[in-house]
N, C-alpha and C positions, 0 to 999 in steps of 0.2 A: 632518182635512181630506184625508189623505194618501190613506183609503180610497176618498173620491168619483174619483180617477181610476184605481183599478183595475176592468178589466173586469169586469161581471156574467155573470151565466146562463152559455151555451154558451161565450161569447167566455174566460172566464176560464180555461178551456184550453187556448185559441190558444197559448201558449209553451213550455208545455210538448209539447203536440204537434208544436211544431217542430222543437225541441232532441230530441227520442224516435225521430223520425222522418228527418227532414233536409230536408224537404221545407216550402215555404211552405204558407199556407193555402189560398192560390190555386190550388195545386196540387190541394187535397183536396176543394174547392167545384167546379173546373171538371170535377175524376169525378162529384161528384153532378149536376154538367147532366146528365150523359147516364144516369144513372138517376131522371130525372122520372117516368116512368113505373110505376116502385116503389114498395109504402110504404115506410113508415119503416121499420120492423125487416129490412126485405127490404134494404135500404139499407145499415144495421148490419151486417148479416150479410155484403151484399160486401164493405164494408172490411174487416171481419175477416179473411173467407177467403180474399179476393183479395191485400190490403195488410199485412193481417199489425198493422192497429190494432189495440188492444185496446176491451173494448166501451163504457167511461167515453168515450173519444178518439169513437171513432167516434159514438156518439150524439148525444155535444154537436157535432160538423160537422153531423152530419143535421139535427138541432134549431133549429141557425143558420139552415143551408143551408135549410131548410126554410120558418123566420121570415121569410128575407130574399125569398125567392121568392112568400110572398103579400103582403109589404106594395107 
């Protein structure tokens, strides 16, 4: 029963990119508003070069960030 309240998909490395980073989630959602206008990979690749994520990290925000922006 323990496993139904660990997060799935992207979210399940929401805590570790916190702890990695120092930064909430919030923080890493409200940089992808302002690249809507990107794809995906174009997206990954700011975090990386810009924030210094790695590309597991950065993908799964895109992927959320992504989900949560067309439901």
């Amino acid at each position: 029963m323990a496993d139904e309240a660990k997060p799935k998909g992207p979210a399940s490395y929401f805590p570790s990119i916190e702890k990695t980073y120092g930064q909430p989630i919030a923080h890493w959602l409200a940089i992808l508003d302002g690249l809507r206008d990107q794809k995906h990979m174009e997206q990954v690749a700011h975090l990386k070069q810009e924030h210094g994520l790695g590309h597991g990290h950065a993908n799964a925000l895109v992927a959320f960030h992504r989900a949560q922006s067309a439901a």
